[in-house]
C-alpha positions in Angstrom: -4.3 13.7 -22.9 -4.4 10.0 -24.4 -4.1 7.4 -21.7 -3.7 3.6 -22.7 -5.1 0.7 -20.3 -5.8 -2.8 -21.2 -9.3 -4.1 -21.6 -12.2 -3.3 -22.7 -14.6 -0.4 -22.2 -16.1 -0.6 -18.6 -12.7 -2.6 -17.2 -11.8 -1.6 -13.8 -8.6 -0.4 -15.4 -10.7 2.4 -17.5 -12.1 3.5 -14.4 -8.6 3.5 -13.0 -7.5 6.1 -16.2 -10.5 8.4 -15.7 -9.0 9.1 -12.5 -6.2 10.6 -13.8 -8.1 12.6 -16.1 -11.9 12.0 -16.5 -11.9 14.2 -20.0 -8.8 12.0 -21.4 -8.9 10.1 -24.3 -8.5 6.4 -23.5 -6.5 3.7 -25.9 -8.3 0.5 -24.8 -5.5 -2.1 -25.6 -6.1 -5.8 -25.5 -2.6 -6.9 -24.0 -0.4 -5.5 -21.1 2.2 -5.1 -23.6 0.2 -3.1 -25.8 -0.2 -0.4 -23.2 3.8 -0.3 -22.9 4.0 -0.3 -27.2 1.0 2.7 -27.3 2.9 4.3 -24.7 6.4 4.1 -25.9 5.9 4.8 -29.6 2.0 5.5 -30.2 -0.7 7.7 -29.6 -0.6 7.2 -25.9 1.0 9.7 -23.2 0.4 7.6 -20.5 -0.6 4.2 -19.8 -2.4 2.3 -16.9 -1.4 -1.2 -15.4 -2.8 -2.9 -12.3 0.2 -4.2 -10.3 -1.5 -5.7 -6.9 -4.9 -6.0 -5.9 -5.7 -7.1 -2.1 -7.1 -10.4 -2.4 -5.6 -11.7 -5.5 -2.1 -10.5 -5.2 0.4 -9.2 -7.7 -0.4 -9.0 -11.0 3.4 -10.5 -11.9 3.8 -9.8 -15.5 3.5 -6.0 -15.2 6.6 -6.6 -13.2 8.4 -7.7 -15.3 7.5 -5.4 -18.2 8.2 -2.7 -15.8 11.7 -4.5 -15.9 12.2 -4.8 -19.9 11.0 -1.4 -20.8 12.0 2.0 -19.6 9.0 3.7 -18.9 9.1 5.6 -15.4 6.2 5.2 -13.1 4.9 8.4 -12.7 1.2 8.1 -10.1 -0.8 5.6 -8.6 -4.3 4.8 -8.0 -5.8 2.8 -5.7 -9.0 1.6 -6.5 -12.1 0.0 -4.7 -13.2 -3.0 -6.9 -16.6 -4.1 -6.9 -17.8 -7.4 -9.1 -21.2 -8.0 -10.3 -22.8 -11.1 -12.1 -23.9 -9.9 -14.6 -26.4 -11.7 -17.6 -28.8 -10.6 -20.6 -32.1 -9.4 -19.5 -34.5 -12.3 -18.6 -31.5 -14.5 -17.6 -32.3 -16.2 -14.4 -29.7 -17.7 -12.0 -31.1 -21.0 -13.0 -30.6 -20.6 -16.2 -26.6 -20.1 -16.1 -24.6 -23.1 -17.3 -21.2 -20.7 -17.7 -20.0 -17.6 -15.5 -16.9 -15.9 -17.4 -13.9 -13.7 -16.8 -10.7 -12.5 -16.0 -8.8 -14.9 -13.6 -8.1 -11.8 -11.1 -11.7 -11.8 -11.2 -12.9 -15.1 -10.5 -10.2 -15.0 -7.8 -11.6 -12.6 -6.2 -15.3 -13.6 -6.2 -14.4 -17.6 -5.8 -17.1 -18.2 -2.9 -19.7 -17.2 -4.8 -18.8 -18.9 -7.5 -18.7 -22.1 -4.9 -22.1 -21.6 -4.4 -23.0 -21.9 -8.4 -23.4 -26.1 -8.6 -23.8 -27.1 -12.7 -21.8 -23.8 -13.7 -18.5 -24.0 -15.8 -16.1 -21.2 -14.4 -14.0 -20.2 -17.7 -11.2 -17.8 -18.1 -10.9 -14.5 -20.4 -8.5 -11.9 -21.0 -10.5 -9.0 -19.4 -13.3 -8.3 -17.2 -15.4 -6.2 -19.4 -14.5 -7.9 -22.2 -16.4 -11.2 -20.8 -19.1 -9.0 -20.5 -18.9 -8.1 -24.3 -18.6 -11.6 -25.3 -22.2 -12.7 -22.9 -23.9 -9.6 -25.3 -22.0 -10.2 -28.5 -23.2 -14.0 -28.8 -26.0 -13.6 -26.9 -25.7 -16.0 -24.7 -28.8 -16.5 -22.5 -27.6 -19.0 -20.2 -24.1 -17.3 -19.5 -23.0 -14.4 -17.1 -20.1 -12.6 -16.8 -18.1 -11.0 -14.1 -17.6 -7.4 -14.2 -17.7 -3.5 -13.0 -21.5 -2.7 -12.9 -20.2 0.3 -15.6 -19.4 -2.9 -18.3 -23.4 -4.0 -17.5 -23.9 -0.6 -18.6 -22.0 -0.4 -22.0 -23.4 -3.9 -23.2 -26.8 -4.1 -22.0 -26.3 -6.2 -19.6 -28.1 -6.5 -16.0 -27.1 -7.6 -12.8 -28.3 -11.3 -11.6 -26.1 -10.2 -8.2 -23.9 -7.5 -7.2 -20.8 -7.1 -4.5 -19.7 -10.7 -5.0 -16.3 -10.6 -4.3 -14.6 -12.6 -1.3 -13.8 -9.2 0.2 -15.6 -5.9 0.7 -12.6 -4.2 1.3 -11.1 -4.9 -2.4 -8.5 -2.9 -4.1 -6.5 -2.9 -6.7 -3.6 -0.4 -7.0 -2.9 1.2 -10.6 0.6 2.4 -12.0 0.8 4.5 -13.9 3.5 5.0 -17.3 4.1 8.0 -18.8 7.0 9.3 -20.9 6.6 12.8 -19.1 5.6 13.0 -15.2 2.3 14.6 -14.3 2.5 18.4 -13.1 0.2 19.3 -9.8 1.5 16.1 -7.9 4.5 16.5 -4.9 5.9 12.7 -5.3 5.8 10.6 -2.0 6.8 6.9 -3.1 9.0 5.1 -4.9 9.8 1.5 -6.4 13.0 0.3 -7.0 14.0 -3.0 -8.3 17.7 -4.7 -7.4 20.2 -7.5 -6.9 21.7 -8.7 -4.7 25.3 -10.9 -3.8 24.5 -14.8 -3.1 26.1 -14.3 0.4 24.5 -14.9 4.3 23.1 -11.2 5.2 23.0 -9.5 1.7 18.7 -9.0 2.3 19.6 -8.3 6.0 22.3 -5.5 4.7 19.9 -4.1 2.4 17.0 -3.3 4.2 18.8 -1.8 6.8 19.8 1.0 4.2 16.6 1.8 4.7 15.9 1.0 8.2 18.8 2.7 9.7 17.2 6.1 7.9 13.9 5.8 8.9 13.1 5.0 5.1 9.9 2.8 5.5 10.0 0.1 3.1 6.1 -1.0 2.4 6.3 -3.9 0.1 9.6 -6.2 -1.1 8.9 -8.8 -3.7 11.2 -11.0 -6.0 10.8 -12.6 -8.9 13.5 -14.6 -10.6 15.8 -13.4 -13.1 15.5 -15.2 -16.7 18.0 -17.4 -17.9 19.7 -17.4 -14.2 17.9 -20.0 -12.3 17.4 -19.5 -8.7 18.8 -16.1 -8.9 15.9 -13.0 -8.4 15.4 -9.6 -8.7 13.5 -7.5 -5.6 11.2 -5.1 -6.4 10.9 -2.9 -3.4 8.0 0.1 -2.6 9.2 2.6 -0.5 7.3 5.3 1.4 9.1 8.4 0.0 10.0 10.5 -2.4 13.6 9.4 -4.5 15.0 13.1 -3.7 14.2 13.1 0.1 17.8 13.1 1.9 16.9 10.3 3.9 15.8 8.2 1.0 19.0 9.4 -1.0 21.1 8.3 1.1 19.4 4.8 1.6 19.5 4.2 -2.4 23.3 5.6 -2.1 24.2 2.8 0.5 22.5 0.4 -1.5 24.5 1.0 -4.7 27.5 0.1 -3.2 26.5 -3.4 -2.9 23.9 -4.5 -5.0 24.8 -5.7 -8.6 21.8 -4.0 -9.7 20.0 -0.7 -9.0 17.2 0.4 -10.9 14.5 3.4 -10.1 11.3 2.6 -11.4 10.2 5.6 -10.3 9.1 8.2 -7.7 5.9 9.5 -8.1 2.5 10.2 -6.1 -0.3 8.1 -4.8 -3.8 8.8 -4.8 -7.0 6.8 -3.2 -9.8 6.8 -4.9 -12.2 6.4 -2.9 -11.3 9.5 -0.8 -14.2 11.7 -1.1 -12.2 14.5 -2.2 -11.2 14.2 -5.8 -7.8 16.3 -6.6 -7.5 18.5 -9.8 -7.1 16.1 -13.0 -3.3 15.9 -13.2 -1.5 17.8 -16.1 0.9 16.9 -18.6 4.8 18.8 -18.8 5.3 20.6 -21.5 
């Protein structure tokens, strides 16, 4: 199995794709849309993308690529994130004059980093990969923030470690695949959908689902390109697409929403449950 995931080696998203499998070959990719290309026409059966994390929020642009390609959603992993400061050995705090990574990253870690006076905060494409660039240039009065597994891979070592905002820190994974994963019973769903510019159209729709019982965990909307003030709702819901109470909530919808979409109905796994399930397995 090749899974794709953007980053480089030791990004929380690698950790995220061992999950699925832990013997898979992994595609590090340097964009979010080079997961969807490796996916959709590469060497790649399945991709990873973080979508939310619970301090920073949604990641939105995985939404919308979600939107502009066709590739189902097929599992999700949530997974505990833990950021480190990490430096090249013999860096001392007092020596840093630059701390570098990913913006979810410094999001997530920004009261230490208000506790760093004299310290330029800069922005990279990838946790791990700001890690790479502190050991590639050798830069002794520079840190990175990353996974303690990045320290690892480039020789770095950790000035401080659990320095996010948060201990309780997640970020949930989707999943792409052009085939679903065998061994999994799905038990969520996302959708994404229009709606008519009329008083109670949001009301209406959510009582599709409320009406059923369907419990709706997250709704979200983002706006639709090239229609201002018009938007798109991406909704999770707690159930599988083929239940009959979820079938029938999605059937009610369609008769009034412009748009109707199944992103896709898959199955959730937590990480950091101490019981790991059997690596997932590929149709044939």
């Amino acid at each position: 199995m090749r899974i794709a995931y953007q980053g480089e080696p030791g990004a929380f998203s690698e950790a995220a794709a061992r999950c699925i499998d832990a013997g898979a070959q992994l595609v590090a990719c340097r964009s979010f849309e080079e997961v969807f290309a490796s996916v959709e026409g590469g060497p790649s059966g399945y991709g990873v993308l973080p979508i939310e994390n619970s301090i920073g929020g949604s990641i939105h642009r995985n939404y919308d690529l979600l939107l502009e390609h066709h590739l189902p959603i097929v599992g999700e992993v949530e997974l505990p994130v833990v950021h480190y400061l990490l430096a090249l050995p013999g860096t001392a705090m007092a020596d840093l004059r630059r701390v570098y990574s990913h913006p979810q990253g410094l999001a997530q870690c920004e009261r230490f980093l208000r506790t760093l006076t004299g310290v330029e905060i800069i922005a990279t494409y990838d946790t791990a990969g700001s890690a790479k660039l502190v050991a590639d240039e050798h830069l002794t009065d520079a840190a990175a923030i990353a996974s303690a597994r990045a320290g690892e891979v480039f020789g770095l070592t950790p000035l401080a470690s659990s320095i996010q905002d948060y201990d309780d820190n997640i970020t949930r994974f989707l999943v792409i695949g052009r085939r679903p994963l065998l061994n999994t019973v799905p038990d969520k769903t996302t959708i994404v959908f229009s709606l008519p510019n009329e008083p109670g159209s949001l009301f209406k729709a959510l009582s599709a689902f409320a009406l059923r019982g369907v419990d709706l965990t997250k709704l979200e909307s983002r706006p639709i390109p090239g229609r201002p003030w018009e938007y798109l709702f991406y909704a999770d819901l707690a159930a599988a697409r083929d239940e009959l109470a979820c079938a029938r909530a999605l059937a009610h919808l369609a008769e009034f929403a412009p748009t109707l979409r199944t992103l896709g109905s898959y199955t959730r796994w937590k990480a950091r449950e101490s019981r790991q399930p059997d690596p997932f397995e590929v149709v044939s």
